[in-house]
N, C-alpha and C positions, 0 to 999 in steps of 0.2 A: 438372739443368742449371744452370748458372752464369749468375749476372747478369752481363751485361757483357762488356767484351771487352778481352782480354789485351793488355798493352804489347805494340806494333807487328804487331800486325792490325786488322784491318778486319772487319766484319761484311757479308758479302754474299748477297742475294736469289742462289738458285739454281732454277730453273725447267727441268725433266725433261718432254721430251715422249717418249713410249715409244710404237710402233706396232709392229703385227705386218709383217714382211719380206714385201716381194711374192714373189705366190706362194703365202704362205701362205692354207689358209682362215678365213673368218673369218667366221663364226658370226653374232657380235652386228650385225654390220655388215649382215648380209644380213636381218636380223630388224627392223633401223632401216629398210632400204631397205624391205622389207615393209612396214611402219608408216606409210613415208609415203605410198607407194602407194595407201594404202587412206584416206589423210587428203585425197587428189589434187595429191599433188604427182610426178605420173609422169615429171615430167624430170626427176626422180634415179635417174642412170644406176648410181653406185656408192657406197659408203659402206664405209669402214674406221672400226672403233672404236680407241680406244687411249686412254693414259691419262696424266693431268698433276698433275706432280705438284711442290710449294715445297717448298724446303727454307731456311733461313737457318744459314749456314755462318761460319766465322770462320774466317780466314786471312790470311796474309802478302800476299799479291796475288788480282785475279781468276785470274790465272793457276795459284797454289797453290788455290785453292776449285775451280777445274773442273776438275784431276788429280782431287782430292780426291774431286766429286761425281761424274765418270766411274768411280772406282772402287766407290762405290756402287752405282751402277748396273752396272757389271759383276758384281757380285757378289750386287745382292739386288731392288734395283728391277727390274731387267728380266731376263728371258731370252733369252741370247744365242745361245741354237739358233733361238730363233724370232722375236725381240724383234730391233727399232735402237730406236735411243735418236737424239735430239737433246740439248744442253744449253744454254742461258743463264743467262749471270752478269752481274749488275750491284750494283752499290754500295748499302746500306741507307743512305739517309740519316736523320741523326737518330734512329739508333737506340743506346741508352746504357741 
């Protein structure tokens, strides 16, 4: 990986939230929901897992980093048969 960041880009925080599509089952969630149950917190009606995930990205605009991180995530972060994705991008400040 390379120090620094290339004449005219910008370095920006990218922030992946990945959950499994409703509908789908989900295992871990019903295993959390379990867990709490038994710790007595019975007013937890549901719980989905999923997972988050940083990235620090260099690009031209946030707008070039979240094509950029969307295609990540279409291709290796999530699963698109089962997976959505969110993404957020914002500006690293002071990073050099």
């Amino acid at each position: 990986m390379g120090a620094g960041v290339s004449q005219g880009q910008q370095e920006f925080l990218a922030e992946v939230y990945v959950s499994l599509k409703p509908g789908v089952n989900d295992p871990q969630g019903l295993e959390i929901r379990h867990g709490l149950h038994i710790l007595g917190f019975e007013d937890v009606s549901g719980v989905r897992a999923g997972k988050y995930i940083q990235l620090h990205v260099r690009a031209a605009s946030a707008e070039a980093a979240e094509a950029r991180v969307r295609e990540m995530s279409d291709r290796l972060l999530s699963n698109p048969v089962i997976e959505q994705y969110r993404v957020s991008i914002s500006p690293l400040v002071g990073s050099a």
